[in-house]
C-alpha positions in Angstrom: -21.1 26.1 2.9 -20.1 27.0 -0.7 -23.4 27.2 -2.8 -21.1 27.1 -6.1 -19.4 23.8 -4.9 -20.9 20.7 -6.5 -19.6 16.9 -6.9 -17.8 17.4 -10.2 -14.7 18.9 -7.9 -13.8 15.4 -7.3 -11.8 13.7 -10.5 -12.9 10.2 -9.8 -16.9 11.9 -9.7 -16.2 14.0 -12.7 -14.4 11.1 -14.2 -17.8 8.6 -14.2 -20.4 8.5 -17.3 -23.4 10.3 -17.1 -25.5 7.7 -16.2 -23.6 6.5 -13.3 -23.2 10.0 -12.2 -26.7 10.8 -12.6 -27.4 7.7 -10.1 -24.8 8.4 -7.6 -25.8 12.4 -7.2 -28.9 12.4 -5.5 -27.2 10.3 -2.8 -24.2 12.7 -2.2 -24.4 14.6 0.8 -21.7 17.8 0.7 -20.1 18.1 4.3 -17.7 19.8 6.0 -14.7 18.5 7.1 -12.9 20.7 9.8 -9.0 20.0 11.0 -8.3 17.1 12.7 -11.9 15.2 12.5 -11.6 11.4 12.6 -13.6 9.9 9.8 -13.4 6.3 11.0 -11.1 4.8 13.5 -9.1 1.3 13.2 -10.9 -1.7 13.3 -14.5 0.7 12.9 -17.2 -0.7 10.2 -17.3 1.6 7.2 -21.3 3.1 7.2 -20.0 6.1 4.7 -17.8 6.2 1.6 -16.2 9.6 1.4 -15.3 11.7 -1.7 -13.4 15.0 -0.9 -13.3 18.0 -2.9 -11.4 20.6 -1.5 -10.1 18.8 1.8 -7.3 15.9 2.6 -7.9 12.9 4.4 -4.6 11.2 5.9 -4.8 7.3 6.4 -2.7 6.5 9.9 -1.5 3.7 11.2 -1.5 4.1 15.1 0.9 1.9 17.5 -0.6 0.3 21.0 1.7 3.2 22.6 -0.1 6.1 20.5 2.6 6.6 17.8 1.7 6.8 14.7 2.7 7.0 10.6 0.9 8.0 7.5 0.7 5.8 4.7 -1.1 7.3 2.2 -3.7 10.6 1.5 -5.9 11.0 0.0 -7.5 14.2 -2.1 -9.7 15.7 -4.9 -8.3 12.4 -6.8 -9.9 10.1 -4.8 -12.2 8.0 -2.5 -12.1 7.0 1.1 -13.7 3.5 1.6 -11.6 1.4 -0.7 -11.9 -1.6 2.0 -15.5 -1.4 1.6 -15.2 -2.0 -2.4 -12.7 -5.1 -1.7 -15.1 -6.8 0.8 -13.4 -5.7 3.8 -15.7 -3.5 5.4 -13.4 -1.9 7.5 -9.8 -1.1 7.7 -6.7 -1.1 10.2 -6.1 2.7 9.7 -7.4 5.2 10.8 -8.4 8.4 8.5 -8.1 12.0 9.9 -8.7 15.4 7.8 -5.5 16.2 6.8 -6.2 19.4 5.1 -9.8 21.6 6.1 -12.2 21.8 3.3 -15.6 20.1 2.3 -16.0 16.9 0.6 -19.2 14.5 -0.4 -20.2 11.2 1.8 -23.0 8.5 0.9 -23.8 5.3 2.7 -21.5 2.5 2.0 -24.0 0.4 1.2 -25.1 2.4 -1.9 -21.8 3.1 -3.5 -20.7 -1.2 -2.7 -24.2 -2.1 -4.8 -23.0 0.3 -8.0 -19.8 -1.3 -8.0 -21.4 -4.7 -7.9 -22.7 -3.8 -11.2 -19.3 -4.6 -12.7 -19.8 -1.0 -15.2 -16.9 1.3 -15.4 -17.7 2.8 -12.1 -16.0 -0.4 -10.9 -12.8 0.2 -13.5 -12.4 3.2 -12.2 -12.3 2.5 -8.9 -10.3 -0.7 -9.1 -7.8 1.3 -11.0 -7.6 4.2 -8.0 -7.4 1.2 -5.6 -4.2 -0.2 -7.4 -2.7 3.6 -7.5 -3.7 3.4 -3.5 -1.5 1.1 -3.0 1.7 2.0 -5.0 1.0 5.3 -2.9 1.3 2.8 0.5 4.2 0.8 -0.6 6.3 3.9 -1.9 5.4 5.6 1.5 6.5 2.2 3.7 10.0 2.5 1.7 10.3 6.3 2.1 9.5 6.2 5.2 12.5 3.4 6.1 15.5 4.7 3.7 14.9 8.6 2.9 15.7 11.7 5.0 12.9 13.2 7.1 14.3 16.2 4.4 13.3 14.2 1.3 10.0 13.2 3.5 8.9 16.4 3.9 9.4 17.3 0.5 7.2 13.7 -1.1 4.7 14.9 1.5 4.3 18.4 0.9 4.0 17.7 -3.1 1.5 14.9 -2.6 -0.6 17.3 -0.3 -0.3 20.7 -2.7 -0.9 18.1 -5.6 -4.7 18.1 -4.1 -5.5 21.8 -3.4 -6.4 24.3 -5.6 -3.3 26.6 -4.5 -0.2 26.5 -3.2 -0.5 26.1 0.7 -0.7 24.6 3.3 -2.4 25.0 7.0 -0.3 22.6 9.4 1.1 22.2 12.8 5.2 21.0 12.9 3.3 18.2 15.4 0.6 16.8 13.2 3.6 16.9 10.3 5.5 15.0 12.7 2.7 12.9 13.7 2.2 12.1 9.8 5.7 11.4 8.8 5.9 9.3 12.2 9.6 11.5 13.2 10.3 13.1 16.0 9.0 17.1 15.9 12.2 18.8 16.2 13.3 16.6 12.4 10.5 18.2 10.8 11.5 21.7 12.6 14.9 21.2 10.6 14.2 20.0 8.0 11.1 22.7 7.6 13.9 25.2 8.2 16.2 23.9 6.0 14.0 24.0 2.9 12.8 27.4 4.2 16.3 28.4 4.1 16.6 27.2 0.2 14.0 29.6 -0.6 11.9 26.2 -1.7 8.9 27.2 1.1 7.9 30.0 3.8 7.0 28.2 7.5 5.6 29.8 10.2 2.8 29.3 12.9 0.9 26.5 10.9 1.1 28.0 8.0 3.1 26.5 5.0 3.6 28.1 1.5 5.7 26.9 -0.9 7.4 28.9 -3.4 9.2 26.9 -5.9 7.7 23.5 -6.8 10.4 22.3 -8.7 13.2 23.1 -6.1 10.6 20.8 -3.8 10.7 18.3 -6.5 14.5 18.1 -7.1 14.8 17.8 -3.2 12.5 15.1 -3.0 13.4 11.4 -3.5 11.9 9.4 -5.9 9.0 8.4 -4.2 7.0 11.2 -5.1 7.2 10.9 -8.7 6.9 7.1 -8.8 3.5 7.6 -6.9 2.5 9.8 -9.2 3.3 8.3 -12.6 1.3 5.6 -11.7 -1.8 7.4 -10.7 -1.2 9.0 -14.6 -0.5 5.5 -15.7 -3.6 4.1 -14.3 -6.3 7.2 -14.6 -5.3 8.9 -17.3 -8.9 11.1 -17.0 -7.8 12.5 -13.6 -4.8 13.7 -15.2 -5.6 17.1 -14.0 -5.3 16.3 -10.3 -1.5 17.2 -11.2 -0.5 20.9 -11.3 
């Protein structure tokens, strides 16, 4: 693994005072987090918060007959483990790597006793938690009254958003998977924005070309989502290109 990489690469890490950071750092263990790797499944007990850096995690919600929808990811902007900081302890979704790269974990436990101590760790956290959630409302609505097209587009910001370039490594199935439509409406509408000139498709492999095209495409989802996160964390202003 990267020797340079180091916990700062994650805006809500960077974000905390010293002090807090200074705490939290020897407890952060950098991992890998390869393709497709389930972090925790539905219904699981959280034993690890996780903080990612240069991967995506994708939260799913999975039907009894194995279909499934995202409703929110999350990046370089944020946590993984929010039902751990609201008392929960574990969640209904389940949370896959999105996007390969590495990211930071530490044991629940450790990161639910720094919040206790009602500091601005905990501000910070309760304000990515409210951004969470305008990210899961906007997507529930998205998903029920906006074109697979306009889809594609909110997802495909919200993903480059929270990488360092401008690409993406994804199957048409897992997009399909994600966006909860059938494969052959993300094959269109991949093709149609392809055929704009907004992105280049092929094998896996997404690059897009012109961000604002994608953003004129898109509905408004994308940019209500993420005004608030500005709104609300206004020091991890730099999580948008």
């Amino acid at each position: 693994m990267e020797t340079t990489h180091n916990p700062h690469l994650n805006l809500l890490l960077d974000a905390l005072l010293k002090a807090d950071y200074d705490r939290l750092f020897p407890n952060l263990e950098l991992i890998e987090m390869p393709l497709g790797q389930v972090l925790c499944e539905s219904g699981d007990k959280l034993k690890h918060v996780y903080f990612p850096t240069t991967s995506i995690v994708s939260l799913l919600y999975v039907m009894e007959n194995g279909a499934s929808a995202e409703i929110a990811v999350v990046g370089n902007e944020g946590i993984l483990g929010v039902p751990i900081l609201l008392g929960g302890d574990s969640t209904p979704s389940r949370a896959v790597v999105q996007s390969a790269g590495l990211g930071y974990r530490m044991k629940a436990q450790l990161l639910k006793n720094e919040f206790n101590k009602a500091g601005q760790l905990q501000i910070l956290l309760l304000r990515y938690t409210q951004a969470l959630i305008t990210q899961m409302a906007q997507t529930a609505v998205c998903n029920r009254h906006h074109s697979v097209e306009q889809q594609l587009c909110r997802w495909l910001l919200l993903s480059i958003d929270r990488l360092s370039g401008n690409e993406l490594h994804m199957t048409q199935e897992l997009i399909a998977n994600m966006l909860g439509v059938r494969r052959e409406g993300v094959t269109e509408a991949a093709g149609a924005l392809q055929h704009l000139g907004l992105i280049i498709y092929s094998r896996g492999h997404i690059k897009v070309l012109d961000r604002k095209g994608l953003e004129a495409k898109s509905c408004e989802c994308y940019q209500v989502v993420k005004n608030e996160f500005d709104r609300l964390l206004p020091v991890l202003r730099g999580v948008h290109h």
